[in-house]
C-alpha positions, 0 to 999 in steps of 0.5 A: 500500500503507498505511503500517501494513497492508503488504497489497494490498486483495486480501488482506482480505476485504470482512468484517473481525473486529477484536480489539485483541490480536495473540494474539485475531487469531492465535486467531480464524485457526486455532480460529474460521475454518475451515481454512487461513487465511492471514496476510496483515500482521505490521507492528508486530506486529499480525497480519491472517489472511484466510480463510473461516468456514464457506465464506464470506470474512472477515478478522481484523486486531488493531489494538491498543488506544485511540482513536488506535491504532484509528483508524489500522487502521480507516481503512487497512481502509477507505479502501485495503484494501477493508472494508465490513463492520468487527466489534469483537470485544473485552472489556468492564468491566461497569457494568450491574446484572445484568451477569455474567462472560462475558456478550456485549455488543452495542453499539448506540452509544458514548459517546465519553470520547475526544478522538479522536471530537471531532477526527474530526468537527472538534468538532462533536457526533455520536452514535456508532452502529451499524449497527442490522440487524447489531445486531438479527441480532448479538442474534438469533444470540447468544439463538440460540446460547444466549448471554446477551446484552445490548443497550444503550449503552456507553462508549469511554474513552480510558483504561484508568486513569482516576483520576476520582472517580464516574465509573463510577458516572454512567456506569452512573446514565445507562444505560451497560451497560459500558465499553471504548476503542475502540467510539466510533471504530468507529462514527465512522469507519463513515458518514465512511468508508462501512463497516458496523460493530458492536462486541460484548463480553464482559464480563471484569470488573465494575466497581464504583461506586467504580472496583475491580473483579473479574477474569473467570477465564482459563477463563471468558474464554475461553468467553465470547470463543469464544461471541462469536466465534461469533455475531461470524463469523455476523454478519460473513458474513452477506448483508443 
């Protein structure tokens, strides 16, 4: 049994959704999955529900916030509890011109402004990517759906403070469309440990040039997060 996971691998579904907030992962369970989800961990306060969406198996896991943190929960999910598919379902400061609150995000690779990355892969140079048909299908059924969704690159800080001067700025000149903590880990750790992963956001606040930003409403957060659910369970369940 895992240190910070106290579950046996038949407690989680081989498709694992992972909000970083215990709060999302308790949402996702009982308005998302179909009825009768199950809690299955509550170490630490980071809450897992095994269940179904729309009769097939899936997981939820929150597993908080950073580098450091997530790798933990990615890596138990992985290496003892049996995951082979692990979707990020989280939020997202926007950089990108044309971005708007509440617009879904679809990552297709992370650039890694934490040093966690560089430890995973002993220093050595790595382009976090991911896995590209559940992007293309992540893209399909989100348009489906009605959702505004964005394709690109986005940046994994590892921080949520950063004093900086410019430096959302060169992120954005170099094409990132937003930033968030925790992608970049997601997709290191997907080929080292043999799982498919994806990370999708919605976008809470946009980020200006000088760092200030503007906060998303509570309601409207809550209907761009219940889009991505949506499109993030799809994706999860599919058969590819």
């Amino acid at each position: 049994m895992p240190i910070h996971l106290r579950a046996e691998p038949t407690d989680y579904a081989p498709a694992v959704l992972v909000p970083g907030d215990p709060k999302r992962s308790r949402y996702i369970a009982e308005h998302i999955f179909d009825p009768g989800a199950r809690l299955v961990n509550e170490e630490r306060g980071e809450l897992g529900f095994t269940g179904t969406f729309r009769g097939k198996p899936i997981s939820v896991q929150s597993v908080g916030m950073g580098g450091a943190s997530v790798a933990i929960y990615y890596t138990e999910l992985a290496r003892h509890l049996g995951a082979k598919r692990i979707v990020r379902v989280g939020t997202a400061g926007g950089l990108a011109s044309g971005l708007k609150m509440g617009d879904t995000v679809v990552a297709v690779s992370a650039t890694c402004d934490d040093p966690i990355g560089g430890i995973l892969t002993d220093g050595e140079a790595h382009a976090p990517t991911a896995t590209y048909r559940l992007v293309e299908l992540a893209a399909r059924t989100a348009r489906e759906q009605g959702a505004t969704v964005h394709v690109g690159p986005i940046v994994t800080s590892a921080l949520f403070y950063d004093h900086r001067q410019g430096i959302m700025k060169r992120w954005k000149e170099r094409g990132h469309l937003a930033v968030e903590m925790e992608a970049a880990i997601l997709y290191t750790l997907g080929p080292i440990l043999g799982f498919e992963a994806l990370c999708l956001c919605t976008i809470s606040d946009m980020i200006e040039e000088t760092g200030e930003s503007e906060r998303i409403s509570d309601e409207e957060l809550k209907a761009g997060v219940d889009r991505m659910m949506s499109v993030a369970c799809e994706v999860a369940t599919a058969e590819l």
